[in-house]
C-alpha positions as MATLAB code, in Angstrom:
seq = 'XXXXXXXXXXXXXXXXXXXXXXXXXXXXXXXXXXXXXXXXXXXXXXXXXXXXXXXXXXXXXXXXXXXXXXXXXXXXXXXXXXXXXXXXXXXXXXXXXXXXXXXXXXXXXXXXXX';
ca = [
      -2.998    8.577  -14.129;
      -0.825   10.538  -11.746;
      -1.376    9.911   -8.120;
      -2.482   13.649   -7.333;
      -5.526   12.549   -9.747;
      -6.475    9.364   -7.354;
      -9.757    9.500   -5.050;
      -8.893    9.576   -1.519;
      -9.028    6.296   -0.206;
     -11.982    6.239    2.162;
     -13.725    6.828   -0.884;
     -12.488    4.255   -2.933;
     -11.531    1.693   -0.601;
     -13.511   -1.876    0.707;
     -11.691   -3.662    3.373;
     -11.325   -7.411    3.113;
     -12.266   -9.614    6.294;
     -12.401  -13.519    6.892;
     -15.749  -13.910    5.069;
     -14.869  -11.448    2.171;
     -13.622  -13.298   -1.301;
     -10.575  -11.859   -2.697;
     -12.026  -10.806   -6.070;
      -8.818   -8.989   -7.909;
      -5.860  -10.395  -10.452;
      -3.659   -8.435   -8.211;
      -2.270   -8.694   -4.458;
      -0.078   -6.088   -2.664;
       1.848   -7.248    0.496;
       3.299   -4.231    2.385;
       5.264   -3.795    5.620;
       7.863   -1.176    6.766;
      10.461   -1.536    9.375;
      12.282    0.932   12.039;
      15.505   -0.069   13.733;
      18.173    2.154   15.486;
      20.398    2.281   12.201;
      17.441    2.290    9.366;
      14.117    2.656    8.635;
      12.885    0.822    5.430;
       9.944   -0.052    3.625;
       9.023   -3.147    0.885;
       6.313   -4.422   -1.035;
       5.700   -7.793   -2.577;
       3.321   -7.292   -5.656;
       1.911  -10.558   -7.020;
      -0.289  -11.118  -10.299;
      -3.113  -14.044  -10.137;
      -0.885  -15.899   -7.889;
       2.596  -15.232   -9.290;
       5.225  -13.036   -7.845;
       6.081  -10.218  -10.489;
       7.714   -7.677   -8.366;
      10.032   -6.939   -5.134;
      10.274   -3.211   -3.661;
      12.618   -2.309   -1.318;
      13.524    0.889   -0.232;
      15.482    2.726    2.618;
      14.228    6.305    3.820;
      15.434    8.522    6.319;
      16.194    7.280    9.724;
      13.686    9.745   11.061;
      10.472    8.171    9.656;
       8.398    6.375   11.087;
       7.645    2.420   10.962;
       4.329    4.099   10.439;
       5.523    6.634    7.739;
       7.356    3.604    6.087;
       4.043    1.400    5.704;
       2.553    4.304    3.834;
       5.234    4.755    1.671;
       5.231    1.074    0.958;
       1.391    1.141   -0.093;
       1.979    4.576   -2.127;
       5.162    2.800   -4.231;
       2.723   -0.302   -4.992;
       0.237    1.870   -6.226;
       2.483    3.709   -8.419;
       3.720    0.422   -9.744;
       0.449   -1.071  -10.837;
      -0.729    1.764  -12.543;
       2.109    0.543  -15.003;
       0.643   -2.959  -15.299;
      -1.676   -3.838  -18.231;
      -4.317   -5.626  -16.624;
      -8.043   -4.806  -17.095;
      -9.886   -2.834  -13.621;
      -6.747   -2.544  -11.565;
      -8.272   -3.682   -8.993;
      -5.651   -4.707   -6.192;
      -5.639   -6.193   -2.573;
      -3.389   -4.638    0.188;
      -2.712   -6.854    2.596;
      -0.933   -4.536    5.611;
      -0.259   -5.130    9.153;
      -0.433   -1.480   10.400;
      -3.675   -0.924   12.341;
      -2.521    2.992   11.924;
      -2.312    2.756    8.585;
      -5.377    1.008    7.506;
      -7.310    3.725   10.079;
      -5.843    6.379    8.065;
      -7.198    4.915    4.688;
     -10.381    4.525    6.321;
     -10.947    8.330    7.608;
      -9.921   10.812    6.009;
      -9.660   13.257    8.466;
      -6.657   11.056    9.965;
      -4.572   11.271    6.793;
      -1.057   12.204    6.419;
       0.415   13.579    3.275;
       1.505   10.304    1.945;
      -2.400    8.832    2.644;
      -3.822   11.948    0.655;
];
């Protein structure tokens, strides 16, 4: 499925806190970083437990830390469409208050969100 096909996430999306059990086969850990010489972005992408996948990436110096997360979550998406694993149902674990706002309403989306 091509990503232009996806729901938008506020529709789509449950948001896991302390008492919530962590029901899928597949875990996404995001983060994107912003430094006077780079920004960059990288995702960790783990199946039942195992580590199957690394992301890095380096985008233009004039993103955002912000920008980066969502890249970051948008890449990890696009990779586990590729995996064969019944539901694809996935965890995101991010630590971008902006960017989990911006999944949650969608009238605070950004291109990359939508």
């Amino acid at each position: 499925m091509e990503v232009k096909h996806w729901q938008h996430p506020a529709e789509t999306i449950t948001f896991l806190t302390e008492n919530n059990e962590e029901t899928s086969t597949i875990q996404i850990f995001t983060d994107g970083s912003k430094s006077e010489q780079e920004v960059r972005a990288g995702v960790a992408i783990f199946k039942s437990g195992t580590h199957i996948k690394g992301l890095k990436y380096k985008i233009n110096k004039r993103c955002t830390n912000y920008q980066a997360e969502q890249l970051a979550i948008l890449r990890a998406l696009e990779y586990t469409e590729t995996l064969q694993t019944e539901g694809k149902k996935a965890n995101i674990y991010t630590d971008t208050p902006m960017t989990l706002d911006s999944l949650k309403i969608s009238k605070f989306t950004t291109f990359i969100i939508e």
